[in-house]
C-alpha positions in Angstrom: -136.0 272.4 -20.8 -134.2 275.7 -19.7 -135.6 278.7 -19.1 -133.6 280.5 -21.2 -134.9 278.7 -24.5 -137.3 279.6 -27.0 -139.0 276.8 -26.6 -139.5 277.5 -22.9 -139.7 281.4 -23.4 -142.7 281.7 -26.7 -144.4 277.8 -26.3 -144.0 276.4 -22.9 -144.6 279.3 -20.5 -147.1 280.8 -22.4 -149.5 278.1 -23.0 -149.1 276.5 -19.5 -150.2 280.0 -18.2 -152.9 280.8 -20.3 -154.6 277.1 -19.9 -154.2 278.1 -16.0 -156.3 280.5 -15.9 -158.6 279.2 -18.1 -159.0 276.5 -15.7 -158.6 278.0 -12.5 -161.8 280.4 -13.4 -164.4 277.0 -13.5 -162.0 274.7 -11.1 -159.3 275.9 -9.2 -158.2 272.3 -8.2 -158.4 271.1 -11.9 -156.0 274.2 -12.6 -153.6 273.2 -10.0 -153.6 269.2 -11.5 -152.8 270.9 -14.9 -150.0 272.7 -13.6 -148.5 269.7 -11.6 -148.4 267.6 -15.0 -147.2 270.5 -17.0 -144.1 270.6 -14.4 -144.1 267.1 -14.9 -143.9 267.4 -18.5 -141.2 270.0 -17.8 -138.9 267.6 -16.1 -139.4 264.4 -18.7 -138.3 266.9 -21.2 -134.6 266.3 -20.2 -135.4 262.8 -19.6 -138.9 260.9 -19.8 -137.6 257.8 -17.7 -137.0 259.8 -14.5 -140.5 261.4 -14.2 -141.5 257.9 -12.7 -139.0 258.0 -10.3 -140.1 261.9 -9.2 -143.4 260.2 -9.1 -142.6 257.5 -6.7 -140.6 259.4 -4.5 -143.8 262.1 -4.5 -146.2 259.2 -3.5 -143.9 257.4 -1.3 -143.5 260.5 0.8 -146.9 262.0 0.8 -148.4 258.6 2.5 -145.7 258.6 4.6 -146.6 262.3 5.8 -149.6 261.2 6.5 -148.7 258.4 8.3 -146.9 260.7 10.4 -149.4 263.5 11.1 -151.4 260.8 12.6 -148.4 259.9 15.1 -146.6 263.2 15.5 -144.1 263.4 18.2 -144.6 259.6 19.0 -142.4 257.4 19.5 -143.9 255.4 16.5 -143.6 258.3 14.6 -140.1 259.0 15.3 -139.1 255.5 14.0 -141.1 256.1 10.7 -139.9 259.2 10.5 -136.6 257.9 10.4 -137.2 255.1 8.3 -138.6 257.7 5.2 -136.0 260.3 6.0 -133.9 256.7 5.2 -135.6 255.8 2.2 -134.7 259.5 0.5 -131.4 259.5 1.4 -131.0 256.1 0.2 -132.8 256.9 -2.8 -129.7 260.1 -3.3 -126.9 257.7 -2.2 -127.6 255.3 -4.8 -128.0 257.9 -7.8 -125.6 260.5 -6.8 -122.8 259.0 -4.7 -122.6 255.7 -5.9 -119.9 255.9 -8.0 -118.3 258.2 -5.2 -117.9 255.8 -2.9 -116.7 253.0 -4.8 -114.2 255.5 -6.3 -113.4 256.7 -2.5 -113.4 252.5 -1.5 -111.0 251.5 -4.8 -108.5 254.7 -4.3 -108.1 253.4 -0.5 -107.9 249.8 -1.3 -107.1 249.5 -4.7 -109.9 247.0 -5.4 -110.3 248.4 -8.9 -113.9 247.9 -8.6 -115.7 248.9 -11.6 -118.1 252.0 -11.8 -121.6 251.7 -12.1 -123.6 253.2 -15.5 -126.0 255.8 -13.5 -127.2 259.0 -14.4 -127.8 261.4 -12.0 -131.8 262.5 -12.3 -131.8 266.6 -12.2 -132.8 268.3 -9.3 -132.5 265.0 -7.2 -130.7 266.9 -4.4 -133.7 269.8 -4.2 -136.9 267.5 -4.2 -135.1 265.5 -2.4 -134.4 267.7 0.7 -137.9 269.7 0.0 -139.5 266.3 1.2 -137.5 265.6 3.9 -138.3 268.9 5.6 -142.1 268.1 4.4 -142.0 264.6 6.6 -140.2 266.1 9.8 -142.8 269.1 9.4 -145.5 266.5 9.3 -144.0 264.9 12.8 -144.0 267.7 14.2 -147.5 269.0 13.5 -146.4 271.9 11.6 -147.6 270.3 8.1 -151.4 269.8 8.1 -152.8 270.2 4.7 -152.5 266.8 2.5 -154.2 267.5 -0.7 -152.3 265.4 -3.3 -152.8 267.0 -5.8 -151.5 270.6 -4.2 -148.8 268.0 -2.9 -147.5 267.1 -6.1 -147.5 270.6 -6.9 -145.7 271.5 -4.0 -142.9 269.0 -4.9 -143.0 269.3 -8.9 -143.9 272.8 -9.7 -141.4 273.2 -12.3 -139.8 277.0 -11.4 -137.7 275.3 -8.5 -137.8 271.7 -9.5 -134.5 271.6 -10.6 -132.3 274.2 -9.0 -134.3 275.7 -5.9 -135.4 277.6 -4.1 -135.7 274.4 -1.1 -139.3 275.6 -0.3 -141.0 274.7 3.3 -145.0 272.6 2.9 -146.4 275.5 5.3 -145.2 278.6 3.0 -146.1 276.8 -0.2 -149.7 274.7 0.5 -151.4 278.1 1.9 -151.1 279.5 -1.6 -152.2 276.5 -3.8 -155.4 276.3 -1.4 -156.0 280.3 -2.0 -158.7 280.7 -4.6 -156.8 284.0 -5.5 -153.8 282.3 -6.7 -155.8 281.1 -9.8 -156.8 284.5 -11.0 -155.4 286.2 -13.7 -153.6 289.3 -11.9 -151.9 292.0 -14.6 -149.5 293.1 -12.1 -148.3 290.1 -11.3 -147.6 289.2 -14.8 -145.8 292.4 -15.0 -143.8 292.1 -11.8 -143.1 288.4 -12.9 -141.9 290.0 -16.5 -139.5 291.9 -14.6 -137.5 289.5 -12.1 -137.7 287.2 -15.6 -135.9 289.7 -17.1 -133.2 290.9 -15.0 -132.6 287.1 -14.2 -132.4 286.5 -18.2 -130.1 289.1 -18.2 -127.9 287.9 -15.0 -127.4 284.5 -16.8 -127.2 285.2 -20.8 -125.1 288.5 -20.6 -123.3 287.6 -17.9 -122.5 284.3 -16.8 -122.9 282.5 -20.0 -119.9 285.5 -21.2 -117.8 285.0 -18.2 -118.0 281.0 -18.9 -115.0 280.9 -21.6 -112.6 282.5 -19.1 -113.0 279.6 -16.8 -113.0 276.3 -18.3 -109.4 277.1 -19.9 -107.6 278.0 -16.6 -109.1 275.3 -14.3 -107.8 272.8 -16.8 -105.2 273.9 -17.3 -104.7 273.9 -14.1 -106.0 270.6 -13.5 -103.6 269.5 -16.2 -100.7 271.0 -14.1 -99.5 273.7 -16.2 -98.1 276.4 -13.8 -100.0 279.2 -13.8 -98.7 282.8 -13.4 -100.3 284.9 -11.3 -102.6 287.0 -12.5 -103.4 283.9 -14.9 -104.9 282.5 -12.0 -106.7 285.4 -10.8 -108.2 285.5 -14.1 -110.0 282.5 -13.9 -110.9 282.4 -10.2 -112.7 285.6 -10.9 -114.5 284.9 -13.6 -115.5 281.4 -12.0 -116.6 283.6 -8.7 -118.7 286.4 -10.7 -119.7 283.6 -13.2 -121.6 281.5 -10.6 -122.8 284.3 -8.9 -124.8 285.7 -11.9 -125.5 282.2 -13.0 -127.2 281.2 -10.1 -129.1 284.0 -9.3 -130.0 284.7 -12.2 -131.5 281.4 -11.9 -133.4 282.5 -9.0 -134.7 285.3 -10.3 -136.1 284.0 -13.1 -137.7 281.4 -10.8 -139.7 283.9 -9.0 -140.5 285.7 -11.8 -141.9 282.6 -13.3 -143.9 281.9 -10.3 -145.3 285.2 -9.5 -146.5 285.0 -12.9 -148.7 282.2 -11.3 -149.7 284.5 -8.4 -147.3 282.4 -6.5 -144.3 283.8 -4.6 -141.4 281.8 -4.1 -138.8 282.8 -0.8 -135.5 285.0 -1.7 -132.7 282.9 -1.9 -130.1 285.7 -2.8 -129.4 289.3 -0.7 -126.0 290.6 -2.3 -124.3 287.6 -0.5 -120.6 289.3 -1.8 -122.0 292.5 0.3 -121.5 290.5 3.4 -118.8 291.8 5.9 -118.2 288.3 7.4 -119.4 284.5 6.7 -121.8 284.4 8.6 -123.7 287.6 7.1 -122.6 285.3 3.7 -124.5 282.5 4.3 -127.5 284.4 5.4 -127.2 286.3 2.1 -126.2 283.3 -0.2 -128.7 280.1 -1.0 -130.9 281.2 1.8 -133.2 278.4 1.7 -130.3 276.0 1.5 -129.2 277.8 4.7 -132.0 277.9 6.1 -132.5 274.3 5.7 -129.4 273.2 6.8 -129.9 275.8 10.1 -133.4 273.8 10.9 -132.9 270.4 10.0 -129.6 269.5 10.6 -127.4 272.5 12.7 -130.5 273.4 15.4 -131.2 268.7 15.6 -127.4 268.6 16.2 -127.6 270.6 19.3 -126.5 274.3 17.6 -125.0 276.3 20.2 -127.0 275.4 22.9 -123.7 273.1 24.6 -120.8 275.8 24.4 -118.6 276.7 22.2 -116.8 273.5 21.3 -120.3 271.8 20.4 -121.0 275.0 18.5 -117.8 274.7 16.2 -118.2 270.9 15.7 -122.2 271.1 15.1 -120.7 273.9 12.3 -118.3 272.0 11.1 -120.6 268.7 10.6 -123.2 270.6 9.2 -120.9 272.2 6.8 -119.0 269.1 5.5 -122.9 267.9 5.0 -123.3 270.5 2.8 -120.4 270.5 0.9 -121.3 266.8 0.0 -125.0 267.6 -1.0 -123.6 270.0 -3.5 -121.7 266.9 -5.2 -119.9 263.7 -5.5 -116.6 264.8 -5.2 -114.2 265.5 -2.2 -113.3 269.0 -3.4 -117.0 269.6 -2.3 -116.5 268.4 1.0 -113.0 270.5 1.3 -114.9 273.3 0.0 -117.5 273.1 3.1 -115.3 272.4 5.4 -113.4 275.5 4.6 -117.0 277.2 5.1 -116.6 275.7 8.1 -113.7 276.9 9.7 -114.5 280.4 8.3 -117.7 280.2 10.2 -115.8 278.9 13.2 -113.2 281.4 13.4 -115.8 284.2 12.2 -117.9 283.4 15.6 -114.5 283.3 18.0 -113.5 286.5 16.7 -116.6 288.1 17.2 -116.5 286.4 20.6 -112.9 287.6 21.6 -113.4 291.2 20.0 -117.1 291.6 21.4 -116.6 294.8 23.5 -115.2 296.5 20.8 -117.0 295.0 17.2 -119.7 296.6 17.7 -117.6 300.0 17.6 -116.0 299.2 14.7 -118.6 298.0 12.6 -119.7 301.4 12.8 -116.6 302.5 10.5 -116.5 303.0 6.8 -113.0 301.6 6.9 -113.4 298.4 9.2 -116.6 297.2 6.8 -114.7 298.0 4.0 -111.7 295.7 4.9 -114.3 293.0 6.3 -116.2 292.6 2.8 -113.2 292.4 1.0 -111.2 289.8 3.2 -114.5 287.7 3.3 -114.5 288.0 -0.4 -111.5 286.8 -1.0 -111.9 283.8 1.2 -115.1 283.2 -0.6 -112.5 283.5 -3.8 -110.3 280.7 -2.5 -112.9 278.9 -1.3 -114.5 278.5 -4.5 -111.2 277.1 -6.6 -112.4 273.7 -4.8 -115.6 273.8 -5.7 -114.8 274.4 -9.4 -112.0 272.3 -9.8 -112.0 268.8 -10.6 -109.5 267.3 -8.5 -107.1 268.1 -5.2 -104.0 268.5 -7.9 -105.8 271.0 -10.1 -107.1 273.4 -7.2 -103.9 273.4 -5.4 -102.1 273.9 -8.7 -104.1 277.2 -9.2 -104.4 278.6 -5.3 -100.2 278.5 -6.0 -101.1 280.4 -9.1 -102.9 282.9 -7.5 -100.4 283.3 -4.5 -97.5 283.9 -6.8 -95.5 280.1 -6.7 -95.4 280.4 -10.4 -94.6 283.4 -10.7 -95.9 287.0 -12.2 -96.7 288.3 -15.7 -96.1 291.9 -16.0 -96.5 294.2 -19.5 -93.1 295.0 -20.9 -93.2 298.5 -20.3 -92.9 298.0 -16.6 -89.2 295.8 -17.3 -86.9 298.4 -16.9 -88.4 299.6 -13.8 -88.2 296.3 -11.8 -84.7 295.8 -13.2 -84.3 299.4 -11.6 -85.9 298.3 -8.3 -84.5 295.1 -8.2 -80.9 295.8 -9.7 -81.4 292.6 -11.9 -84.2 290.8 -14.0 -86.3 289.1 -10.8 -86.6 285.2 -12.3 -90.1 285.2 -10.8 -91.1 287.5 -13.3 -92.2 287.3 -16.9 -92.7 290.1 -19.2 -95.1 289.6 -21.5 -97.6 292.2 -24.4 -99.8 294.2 -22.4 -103.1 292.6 -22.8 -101.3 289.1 -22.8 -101.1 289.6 -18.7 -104.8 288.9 -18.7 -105.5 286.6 -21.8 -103.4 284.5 -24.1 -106.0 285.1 -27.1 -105.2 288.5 -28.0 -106.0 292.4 -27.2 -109.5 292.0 -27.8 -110.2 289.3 -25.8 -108.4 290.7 -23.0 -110.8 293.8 -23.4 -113.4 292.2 -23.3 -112.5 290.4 -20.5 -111.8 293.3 -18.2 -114.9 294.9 -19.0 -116.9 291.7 -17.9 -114.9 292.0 -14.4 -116.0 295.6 -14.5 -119.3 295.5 -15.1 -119.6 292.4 -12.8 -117.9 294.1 -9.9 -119.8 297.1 -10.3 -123.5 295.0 -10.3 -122.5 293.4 -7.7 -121.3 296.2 -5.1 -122.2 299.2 -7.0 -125.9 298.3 -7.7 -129.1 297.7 -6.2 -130.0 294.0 -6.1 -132.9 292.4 -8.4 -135.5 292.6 -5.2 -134.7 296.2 -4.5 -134.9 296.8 -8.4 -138.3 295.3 -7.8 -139.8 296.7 -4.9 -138.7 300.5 -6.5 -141.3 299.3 -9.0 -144.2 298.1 -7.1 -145.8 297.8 -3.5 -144.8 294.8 -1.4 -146.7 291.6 -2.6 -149.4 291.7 -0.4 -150.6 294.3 -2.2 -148.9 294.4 -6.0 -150.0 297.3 -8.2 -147.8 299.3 -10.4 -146.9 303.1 -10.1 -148.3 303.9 -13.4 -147.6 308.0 -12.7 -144.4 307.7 -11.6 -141.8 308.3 -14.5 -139.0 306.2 -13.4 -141.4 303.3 -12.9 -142.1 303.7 -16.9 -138.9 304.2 -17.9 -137.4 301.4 -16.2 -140.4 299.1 -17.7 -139.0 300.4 -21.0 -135.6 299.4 -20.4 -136.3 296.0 -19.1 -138.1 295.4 -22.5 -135.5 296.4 -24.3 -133.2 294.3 -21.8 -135.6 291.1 -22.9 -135.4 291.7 -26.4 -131.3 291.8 -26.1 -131.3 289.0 -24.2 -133.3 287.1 -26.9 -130.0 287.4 -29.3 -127.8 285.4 -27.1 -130.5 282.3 -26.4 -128.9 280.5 -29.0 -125.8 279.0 -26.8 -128.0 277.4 -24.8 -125.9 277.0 -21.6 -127.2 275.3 -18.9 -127.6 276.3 -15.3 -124.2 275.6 -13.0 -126.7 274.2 -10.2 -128.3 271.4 -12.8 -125.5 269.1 -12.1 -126.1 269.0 -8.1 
């Protein structure tokens, strides 16, 4: 089921929320049962079979937390610790990367060793790694509340089953066990209303419109037709701003959802394409993930504790790692690896230019030139974790440097056979909208003001949060500003946002991060 259904949108939110709080007013306990088997019911929407398996990976690890909390920092309880961590990642291995490594074994080899018929299960990856950081939480005394029930909420509640946020036990159980949290709250509803909104509007408007600009280029690309220029360009973009908004909006919607519930989920998103280096990136992009990866794999690996060299390679690892949660391809593992290096060579330039960063940090100019270089590495970046293959994302990174060659509008001919005092061969002269889309004038239009109105939420605007917190207090204490006029109006225009958004529900696009 997708959040941005009717089905999800008029039946399913509605009636799990207002049994909720039916419920949580006699039994707050019994309210928090009904909404782990309405998440349940959430996930076997997509497919029944797999709600069994969510179910034995939920019991299998909640004994073994407790196993755990009774040996923490033992010995003992390191082994079983490692021994569940090894049953999870087994459990990924053989869903998710099966049929990547027999691939990986039969290209080496050539055993031609056939594939195996396995669906992935969605959101594998994310309750997969929201456990793991439950059980080494559990060893370390950090995870101390073992309700099942508020467990099996923790794992299934179905805003962030199946695309994140990666939540933490001890941010998540404190809520559940909060009589509070089963009240009906009006401002809550209302704040929840808005993040749905502005997320609705992030993915339908948005990325679901950017979509058709990217499929054609990467296979074409994949396909190995050469690519002019700005050809290229066209679809990295749109793939960049497409995923951006997609996932986000994703996010948003999420914590809307949930705060509906009086429960608030972590940001995962801070402007990440803001950021005026990598590092600033990945502390502004799939936070959670981040921070996950920071806690549970960087920091165990040593960090930077050893110098610099075990710093670079303790990056590198961890970002190869998560290149490879992300999928079963190696395109995903080039595409953290890059993420790697950028992170490597963003901390030894900060370390050979540390007298005089901080100085130029200060300028207008220097941040300026920063953003943009980062984005465009982000830019590049991305082309392997889009494309399907090594062929197709080189194919297009020579598009977009120029290999194959440059479409310019006609009118501009005569003066590069002026500046060049012949026709340049590299060049092709082309209609004027053709330069950006083969499909015609209006489609090239439209194209350009997708770019524009993407570029310009993205750098130009506040993000959803700030939107939010213009409207209300912080969530400790949630009322809205009833007297203040631009409180109203904006209310008014996220209706009217909603109701827009409704038209488009019919394509029914899923969410980029479903597939990881």
């Amino acid at each position: 089921m997708l959040f941005n259904s009717y089905e999800f949108l008029f039946a399913f939110l509605p009636a799990v929320l207002c049994v909720f709080f039916i419920i949580g007013r006699h039994s707050p306990l019994a309210a928090a049962g009904w909404l782990a088997l309405a998440s349940l019911f959430f996930y076997g929407w997509w497919n029944p079979h797999f709600v069994a398996l969510l179910m034995l990976s939920v019991t299998g690890n909640y004994v073994a937390g407790r196993l755990l909390s009774r040996h923490q920092r033992t010995p003992a309880g390191k082994r079983l610790l490692a021994l569940a961590i090894g049953c999870n990642l087994a459990l990924l291995a053989v869903f998710k990367y099966s049929n990547f490594f027999i691939a990986t074994i039969d290209h080496t080899v050539g055993a031609h060793l056939p594939l195996l018929d396995i669906v992935l299960p969605l959101g594998i990856s994310f309750f997969t790694f929201t456990q793991i950081a439950f059980l080494v939480d559990a060893w370390r005394g950090i995870a101390n509340e073992f309700n099942f029930v508020h467990y099996t909420l923790f794992v299934t509640y179905f805003p962030h089953l199946i695309a994140g946020p990666v939540l933490h036990h001890k941010e998540m159980m404190p809520q559940f066990a909060d009589r509070r949290c089963y009240r009906l709250i009006p401002a809550n509803i209302a704040t929840g209303m808005l993040f749905l909104t502005i997320g609705l509007a992030r993915k339908v408007l948005l990325a679901d419109s950017l979509s058709q600009y990217v499929s054609p280029v990467f296979n074409a690309a994949n396909d190995g037709v050469a690519l002019n220029m700005l050809a290229a360009w066209t679809g990295a973009l749109a793939y960049t701003f497409q995923l951006y908004f997609d996932f986000s909006g994703y996010t948003d919607m999420a914590i809307g959802i949930s705060r509906m519930f009086n429960v608030v989920l972590p940001l995962n998103f801070d402007s990440p394409y803001k950021a005026t280096n990598i590092v600033e990136f990945w502390r502004r992009w799939h936070m959670t993930l981040s921070r996950f990866l920071r806690d549970y794999l960087y920091v165990p690996l040593g960090g930077n504790r050893n110098g610099s060299a075990r710093r670079y390679r303790n990056l590198m690892i961890t970002m190869l790692l998560g290149g490879l949660w992300h999928g079963a391809n190696w395109t995903f593992v080039i595409w953290g690896g890059l993420h790697g290096l950028f992170l490597c060579i963003n901390h030894a330039w900060r370390y050979v230019t540390r007298g005089a960063l901080v100085r130029w940090e200060t300028r207008r100019s220097y941040r300026a030139t920063s953003t943009a270089l980062t984005f465009l590495a982000v830019v590049a970046a991305w082309v392997f974790f889009r494309a399907p293959s090594f062929h197709g994302a080189f194919n297009l990174l020579g598009g977009m440097a120029g290999t194959h060659g440059l479409a310019l509008p006609n009118a501009l001919q005569p003066v590069v056979t002026r500046l060049t005092g012949h026709h340049a061969s590299f060049v092709q002269f082309v209609g004027p909208w053709q330069v950006l889309s083969p499909y015609g004038i209006a489609e090239a239009k439209k194209y350009l003001a997708l770019i524009a109105i993407s570029a310009a939420v993205v750098w130009g605007c506040p993000n959803s949060q700030q939107v939010v917190g213009r409207l209300t207090q912080p969530a400790s204490s949630i009322r809205l500003r009833r007297t203040d006029p631009v409180a109203l109006l904006s209310g008014l225009g996220c209706g009217v946002t909603f109701i827009f958004c409704l038209l488009f529900l019919a394509r029914k696009a899923e969410f980029l991060y479903f597939q990881f």
